[in-house]
C-alpha positions in Angstrom: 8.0 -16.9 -3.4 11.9 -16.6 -2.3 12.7 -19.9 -4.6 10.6 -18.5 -7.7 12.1 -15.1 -7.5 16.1 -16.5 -7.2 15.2 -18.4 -10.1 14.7 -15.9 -12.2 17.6 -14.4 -11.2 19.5 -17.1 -12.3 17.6 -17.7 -15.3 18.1 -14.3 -16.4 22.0 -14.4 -15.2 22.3 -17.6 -17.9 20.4 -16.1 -20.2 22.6 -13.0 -20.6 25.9 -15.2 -19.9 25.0 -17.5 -23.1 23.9 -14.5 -25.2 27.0 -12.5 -24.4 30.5 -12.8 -23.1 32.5 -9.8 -23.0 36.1 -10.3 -24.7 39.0 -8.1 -22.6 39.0 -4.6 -23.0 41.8 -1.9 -22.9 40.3 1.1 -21.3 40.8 4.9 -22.3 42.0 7.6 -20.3 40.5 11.2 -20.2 41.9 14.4 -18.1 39.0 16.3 -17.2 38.9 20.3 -16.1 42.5 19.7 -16.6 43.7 18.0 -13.2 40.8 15.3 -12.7 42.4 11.9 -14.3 39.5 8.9 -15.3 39.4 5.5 -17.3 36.2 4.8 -18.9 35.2 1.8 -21.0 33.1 2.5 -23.9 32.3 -1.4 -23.9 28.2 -1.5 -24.2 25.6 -5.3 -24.5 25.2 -5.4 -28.2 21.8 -4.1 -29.8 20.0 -6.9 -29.8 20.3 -7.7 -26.1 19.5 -4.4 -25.2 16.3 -4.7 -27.2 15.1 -8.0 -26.0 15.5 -6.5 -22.9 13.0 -3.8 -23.2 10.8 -6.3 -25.1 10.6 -8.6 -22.2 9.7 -6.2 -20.0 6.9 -4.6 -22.1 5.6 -7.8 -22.5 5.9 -8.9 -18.7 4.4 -5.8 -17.9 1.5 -5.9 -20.7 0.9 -9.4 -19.9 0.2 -9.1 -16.0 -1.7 -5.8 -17.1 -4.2 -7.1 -19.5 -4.7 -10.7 -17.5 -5.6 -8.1 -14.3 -8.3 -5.9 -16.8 -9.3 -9.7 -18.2 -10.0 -10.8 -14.2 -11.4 -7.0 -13.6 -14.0 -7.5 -16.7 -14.5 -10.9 -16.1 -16.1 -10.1 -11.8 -18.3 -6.9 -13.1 -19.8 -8.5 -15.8 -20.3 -12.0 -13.4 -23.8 -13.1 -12.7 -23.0 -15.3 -10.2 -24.9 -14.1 -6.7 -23.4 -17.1 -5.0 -19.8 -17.4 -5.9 -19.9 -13.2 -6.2 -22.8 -11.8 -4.8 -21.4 -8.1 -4.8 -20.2 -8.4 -8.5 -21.5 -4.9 -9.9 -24.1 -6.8 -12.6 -25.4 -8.5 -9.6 -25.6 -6.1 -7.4 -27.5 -3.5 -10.2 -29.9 -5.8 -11.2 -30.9 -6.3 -7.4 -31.1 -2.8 -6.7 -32.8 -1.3 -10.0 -36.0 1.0 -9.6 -35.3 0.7 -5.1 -34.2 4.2 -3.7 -32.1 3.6 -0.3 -32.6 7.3 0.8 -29.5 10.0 0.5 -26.5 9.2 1.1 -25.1 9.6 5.0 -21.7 8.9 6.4 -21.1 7.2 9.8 -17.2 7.4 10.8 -15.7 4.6 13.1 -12.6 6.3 14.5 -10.4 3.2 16.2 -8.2 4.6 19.1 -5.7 2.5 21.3 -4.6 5.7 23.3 -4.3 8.4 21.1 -5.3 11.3 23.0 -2.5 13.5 21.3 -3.2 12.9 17.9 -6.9 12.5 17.9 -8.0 15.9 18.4 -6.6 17.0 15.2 -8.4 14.1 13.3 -11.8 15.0 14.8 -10.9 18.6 13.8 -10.5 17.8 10.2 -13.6 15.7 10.1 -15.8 18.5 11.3 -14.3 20.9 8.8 -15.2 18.7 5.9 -17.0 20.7 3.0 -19.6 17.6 3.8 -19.4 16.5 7.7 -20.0 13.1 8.5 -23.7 12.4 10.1 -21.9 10.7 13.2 -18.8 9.9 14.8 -17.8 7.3 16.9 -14.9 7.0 18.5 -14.0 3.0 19.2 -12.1 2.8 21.8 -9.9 -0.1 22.8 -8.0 -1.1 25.7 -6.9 2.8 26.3 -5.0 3.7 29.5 -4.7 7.5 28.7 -7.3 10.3 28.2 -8.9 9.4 24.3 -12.0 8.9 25.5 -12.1 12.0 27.6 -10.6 14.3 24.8 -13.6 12.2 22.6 -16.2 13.1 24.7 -15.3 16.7 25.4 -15.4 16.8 21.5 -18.8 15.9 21.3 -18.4 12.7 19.5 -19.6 9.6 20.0 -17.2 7.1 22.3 -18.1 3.2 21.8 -15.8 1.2 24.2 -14.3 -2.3 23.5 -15.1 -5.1 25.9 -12.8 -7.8 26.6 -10.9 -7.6 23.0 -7.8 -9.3 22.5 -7.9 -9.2 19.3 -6.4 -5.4 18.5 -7.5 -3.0 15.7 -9.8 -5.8 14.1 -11.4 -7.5 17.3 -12.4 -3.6 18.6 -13.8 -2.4 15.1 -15.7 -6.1 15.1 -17.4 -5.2 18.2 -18.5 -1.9 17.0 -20.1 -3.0 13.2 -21.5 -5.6 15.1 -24.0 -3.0 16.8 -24.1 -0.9 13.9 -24.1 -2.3 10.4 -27.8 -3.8 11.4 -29.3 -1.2 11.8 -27.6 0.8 8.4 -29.3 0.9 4.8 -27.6 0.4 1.4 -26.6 4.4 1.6 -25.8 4.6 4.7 -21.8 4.6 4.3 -19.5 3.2 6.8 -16.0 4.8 6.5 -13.0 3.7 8.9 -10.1 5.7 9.6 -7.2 5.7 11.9 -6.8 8.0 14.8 -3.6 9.6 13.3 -5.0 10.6 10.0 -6.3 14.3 8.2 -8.5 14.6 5.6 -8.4 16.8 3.4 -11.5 18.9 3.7 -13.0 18.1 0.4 -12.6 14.2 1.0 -16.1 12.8 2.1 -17.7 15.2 -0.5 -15.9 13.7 -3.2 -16.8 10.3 -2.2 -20.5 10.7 -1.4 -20.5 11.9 -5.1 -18.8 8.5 -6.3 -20.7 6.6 -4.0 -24.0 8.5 -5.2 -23.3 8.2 -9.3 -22.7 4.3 -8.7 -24.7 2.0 -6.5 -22.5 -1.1 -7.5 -19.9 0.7 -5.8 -18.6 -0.8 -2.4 -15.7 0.9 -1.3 -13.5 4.0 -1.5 -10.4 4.5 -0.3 -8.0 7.3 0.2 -4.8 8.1 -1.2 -2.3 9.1 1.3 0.4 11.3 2.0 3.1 11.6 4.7 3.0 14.2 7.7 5.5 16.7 7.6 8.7 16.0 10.3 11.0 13.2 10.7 13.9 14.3 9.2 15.6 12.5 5.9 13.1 8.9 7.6 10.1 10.7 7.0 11.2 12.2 3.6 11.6 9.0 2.6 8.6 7.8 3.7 6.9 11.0 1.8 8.4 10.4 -1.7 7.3 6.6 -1.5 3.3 7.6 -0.6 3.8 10.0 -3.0 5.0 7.7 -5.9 2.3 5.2 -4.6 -0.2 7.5 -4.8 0.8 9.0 -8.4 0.7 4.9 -9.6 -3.2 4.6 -8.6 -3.6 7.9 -10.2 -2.6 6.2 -13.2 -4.6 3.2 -13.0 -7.7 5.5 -12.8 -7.9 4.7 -9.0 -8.0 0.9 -9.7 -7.3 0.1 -5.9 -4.5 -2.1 -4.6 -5.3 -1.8 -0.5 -8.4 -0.1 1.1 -5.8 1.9 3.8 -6.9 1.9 7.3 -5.9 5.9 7.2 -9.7 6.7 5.7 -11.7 4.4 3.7 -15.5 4.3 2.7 -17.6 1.2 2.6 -21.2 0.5 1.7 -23.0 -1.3 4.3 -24.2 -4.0 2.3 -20.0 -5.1 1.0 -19.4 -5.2 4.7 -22.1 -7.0 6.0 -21.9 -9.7 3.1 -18.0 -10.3 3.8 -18.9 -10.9 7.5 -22.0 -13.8 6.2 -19.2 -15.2 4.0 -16.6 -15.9 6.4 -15.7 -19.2 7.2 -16.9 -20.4 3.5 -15.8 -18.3 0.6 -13.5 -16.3 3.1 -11.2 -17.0 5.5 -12.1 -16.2 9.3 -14.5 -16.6 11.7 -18.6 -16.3 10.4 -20.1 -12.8 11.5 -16.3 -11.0 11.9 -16.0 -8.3 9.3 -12.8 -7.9 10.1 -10.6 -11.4 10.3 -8.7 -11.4 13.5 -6.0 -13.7 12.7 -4.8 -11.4 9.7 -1.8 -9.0 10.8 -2.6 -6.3 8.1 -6.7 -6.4 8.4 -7.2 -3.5 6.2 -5.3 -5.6 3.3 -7.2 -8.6 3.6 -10.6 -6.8 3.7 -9.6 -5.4 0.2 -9.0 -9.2 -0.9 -11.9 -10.2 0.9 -14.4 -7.7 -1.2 -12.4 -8.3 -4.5 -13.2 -12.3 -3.7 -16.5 -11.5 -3.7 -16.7 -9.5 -6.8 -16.6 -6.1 -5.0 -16.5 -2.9 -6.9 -14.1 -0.3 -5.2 -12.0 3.0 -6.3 -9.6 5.2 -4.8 -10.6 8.9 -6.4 -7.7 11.4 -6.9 -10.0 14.2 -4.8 -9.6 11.7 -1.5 -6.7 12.4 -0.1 -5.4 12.3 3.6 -2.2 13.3 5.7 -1.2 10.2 7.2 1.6 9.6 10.3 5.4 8.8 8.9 7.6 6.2 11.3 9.8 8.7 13.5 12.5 6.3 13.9 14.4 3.3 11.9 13.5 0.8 14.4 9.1 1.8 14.1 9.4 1.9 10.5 11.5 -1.6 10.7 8.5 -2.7 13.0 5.7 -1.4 10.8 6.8 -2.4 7.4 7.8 -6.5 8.7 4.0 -6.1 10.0 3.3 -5.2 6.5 5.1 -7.3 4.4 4.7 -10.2 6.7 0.8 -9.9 6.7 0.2 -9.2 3.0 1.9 -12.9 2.4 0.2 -14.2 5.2 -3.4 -12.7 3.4 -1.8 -14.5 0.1 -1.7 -17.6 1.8 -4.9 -18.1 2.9 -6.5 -17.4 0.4 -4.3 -19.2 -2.4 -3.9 -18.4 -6.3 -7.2 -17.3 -7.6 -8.2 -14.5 -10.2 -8.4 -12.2 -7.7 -5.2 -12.3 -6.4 -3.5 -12.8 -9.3 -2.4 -9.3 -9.2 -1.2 -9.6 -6.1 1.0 -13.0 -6.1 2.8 -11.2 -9.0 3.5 -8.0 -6.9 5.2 -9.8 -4.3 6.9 -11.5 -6.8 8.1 -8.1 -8.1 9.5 -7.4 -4.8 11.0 -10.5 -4.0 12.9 -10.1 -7.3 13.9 -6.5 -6.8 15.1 -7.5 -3.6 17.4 -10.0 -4.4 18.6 -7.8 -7.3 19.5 -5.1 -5.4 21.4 -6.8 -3.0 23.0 -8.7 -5.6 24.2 -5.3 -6.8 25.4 -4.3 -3.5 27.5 -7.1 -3.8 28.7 -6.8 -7.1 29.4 -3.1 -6.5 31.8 -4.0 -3.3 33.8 -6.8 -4.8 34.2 -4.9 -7.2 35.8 -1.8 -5.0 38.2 -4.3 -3.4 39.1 -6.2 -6.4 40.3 -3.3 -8.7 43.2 -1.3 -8.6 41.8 1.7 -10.2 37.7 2.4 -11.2 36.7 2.9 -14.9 33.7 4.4 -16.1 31.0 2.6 -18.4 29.9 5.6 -20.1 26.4 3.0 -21.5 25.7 2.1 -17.8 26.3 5.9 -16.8 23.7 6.4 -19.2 21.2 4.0 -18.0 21.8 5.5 -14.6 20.9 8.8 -15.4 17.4 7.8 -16.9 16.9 6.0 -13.5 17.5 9.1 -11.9 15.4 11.0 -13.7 12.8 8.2 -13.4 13.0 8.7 -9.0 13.2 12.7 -9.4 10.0 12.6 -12.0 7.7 10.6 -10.0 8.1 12.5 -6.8 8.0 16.2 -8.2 5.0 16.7 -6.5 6.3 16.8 -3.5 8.5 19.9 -3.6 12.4 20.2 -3.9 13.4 18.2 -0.9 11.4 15.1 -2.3 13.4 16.2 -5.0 16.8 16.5 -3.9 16.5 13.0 -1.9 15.5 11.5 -5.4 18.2 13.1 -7.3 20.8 12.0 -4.9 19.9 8.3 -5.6 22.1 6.1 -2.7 20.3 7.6 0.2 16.8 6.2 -1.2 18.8 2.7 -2.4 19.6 2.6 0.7 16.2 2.4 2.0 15.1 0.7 -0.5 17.0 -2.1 0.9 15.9 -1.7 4.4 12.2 -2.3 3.5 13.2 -5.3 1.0 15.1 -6.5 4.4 12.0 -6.3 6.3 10.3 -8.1 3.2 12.7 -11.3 3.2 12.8 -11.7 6.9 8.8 -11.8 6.8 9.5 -14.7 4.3 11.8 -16.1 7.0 9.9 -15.5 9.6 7.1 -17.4 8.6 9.3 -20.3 6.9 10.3 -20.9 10.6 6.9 -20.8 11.9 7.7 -17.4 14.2 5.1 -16.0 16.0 4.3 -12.3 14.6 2.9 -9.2 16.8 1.3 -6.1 16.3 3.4 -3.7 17.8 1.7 0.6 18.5 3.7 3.5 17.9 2.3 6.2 20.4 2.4 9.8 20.2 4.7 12.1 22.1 2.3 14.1 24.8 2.7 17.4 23.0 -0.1 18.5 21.6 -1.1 17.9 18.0 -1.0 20.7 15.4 -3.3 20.0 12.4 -1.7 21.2 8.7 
């Protein structure tokens, strides 16, 4: 991934060097308001180059975007009930003229000691427009009071037994007792212990999940919790800008998030018969143990096998933000790290297509921007005085206005952050960090760990 993205960088770098080498340039002087003395250089990439430019992108971007709707149409329309026995055509014709009942919704809550923030999840689950059926909190390994604060909210408590295995191994235990005993409407949705819903989320996705029985899976579109200083601004404008993308891919869904997701019995219960054959894992696990980011390689897991799933613009939850640079460091190595890992095992196929060419993207943009960082600091030493490229200035702005745009909906500090540009390069660079030293990481063979934020023991306040 590292080697493919540097080359093209370099391919790109000798492309542009071939097409264009810029003669020397006397620079121009301007006083502005009267007192403030600049050099700018109205030198600009001729026409062309500009142009082929934004006609390789389009084309990049077309290309991946029309072999992913080629892949998409390709699964639904499969009749394959071996190779993908929960494509939609196969799963249609082996449901038409059977009525499963209505629709219910049993929530699996796991909880390694959250007894702070767990009260103000159960709270927003009750105050759904549509409440769940039953809740059950899973909890694993705890130490503090979940299970007591569970209990004396009159939910259900389902306790791990000898799991080592985190997140995965405790919510493995619990589908094991329940998924045999659920029918094909009986949803199972999964959320973390530090998540809100808003309150008309389940109603909106019993309604999805009732209009389509080829449906498998819904998942939720999240935003940051408010707090956390400029870190958890940050944090808010990228959920936000995630969330606006699958908004505009008509909830086409990149990961079912572990904040809230919705799954039809059947989608789990097959992945858990396939593992070990068509899926990495361990046969009768729902939930592969060995993955870091489990949520992301269940998504991959129901796309292998010609799942159907959506993330609907009316499910949205408040999810926690990282309160400090050293968690988010923590959290988003977990991340990146485990998404390659998921990659890994299960190779180059038409279902991850998408996804190979994501990381791609970022493995790119990561050595571009630190390239730039570079460039930009050389320069600063090198020069005796700074000139201006008006053209550059230009394609500055429009980046600008690009960040400020997609975060609008978060108010005018999500804003302000975006218009002031460095501060969110800046972070930028700290997450493509944690991206490249996952790639190092497991180039070296490290051993990775899944590391728990915990609450503070003040109370939780819901929003």
């Amino acid at each position: 991934m590292l080697g493919a993205a540097a080359g093209l960088a370099v391919l790109l770098w000798c492309t542009l060097r071939w097409a264009h080498v810029a003669a020397p340039h006397d620079t121009r002087r301007a006083v502005l308001f009267g007192a403030w003395v600049v050099h700018y250089d109205d030198q600009r990439p001729p026409l062309l180059a500009v142009l082929g430019a934004i006609v390789l992108i389009l084309a990049s971007a077309a290309g991946v975007a029309i072999m992913e709707r080629r892949i998409s149409d390709r699964s639904r329309r499969s009749r394959d009930g071996l190779a993908t026995p929960l494509a939609p055509r196969v799963v249609m014709e082996r449901t038409r003229g059977v009525f499963a009942g209505p629709v219910t919704v049993t929530v699996l809550i796991p909880a390694h000691n959250e007894q702070t923030s767990l009260p103000a999840t159960l709270s927003s689950l009750l105050a759904q427009s549509s409440p769940p059926q039953r809740i059950v909190v899973v909890a694993d390994n705890c130490t503090d009071d979940t299970v007591t604060v569970a209990r004396a909210a009159g939910v259900e408590v389902f306790e791990s037994r000898d799991n080592h295995h985190k997140k995965a191994g405790a919510l493995n235990q619990a589908l094991a007792a329940l998924l045999p005993e659920q029918g094909d409407n009986d949803l199972v949705m999964v959320m973390d212990a530090d998540t809100i819903l808003d309150d008309g989320f389940l109603a909106a996705a019993v309604h999805r999940f009732t209009d389509d029985r080829a449906l498998m899976a819904v998942g939720g579109l999240f935003y940051g919790e408010d707090g956390a200083g400029v870190l958890g601004q940050f944090q808010r404008n990228e959920y936000i800008r995630y969330s606006r993308e699958v908004r505009r891919r008509r909830g086409r869904v990149f990961v079912l998030t572990g904040t809230a997701s919705l799954f039809r019995p059947v989608g789990l219960r097959t992945v858990a018969a396939s593992r070990g054959t068509l899926l990495p894992g361990r046969t009768g696990d729902v939930y592969d143990t060995a993955a870091l980011t489990e949520d992301n390689e269940l998504t991959i897991a129901l796309k292998s096998l010609g799942g159907l799933m959506q993330s609907p613009a009316a499910c949205t939850v408040v999810t926690e933000v990282m309160p400090t640079w050293r968690t988010l460091w923590a959290q988003r190595l977990r991340w990146q790290r485990g998404a390659l890992e998921n990659l890994g095992a299960y190779g180059v196929t038409p279902q991850t297509f998408r996804y190979w060419a994501q990381q791609l993207g970022i493995g790119y943009g990561a050595l571009a921007l630190f390239s730039y960082f570079v460039l930009m600091a050389v320069t600063a030493l090198s020069v005796d005085r700074w000139t201006w490229f008006p053209f550059w200035m230009g394609v500055g702005v429009l980046f600008i206005a690009e960040r400020v745009v997609t975060v609008w909906r978060g108010g005018w500090r999500a804003r302000l952050l975006a218009l002031a540009l460095l501060p969110e390069l800046y972070y930028s660079a700290v997450l493509n960090a944690a991206f490249l030293k996952g790639i190092l990481d497991i180039t070296r063979g490290r051993q990775a760990s899944w590391k728990h934020v915990e609450r503070p023991t003040t109370p939780a306040v819901a929003a």
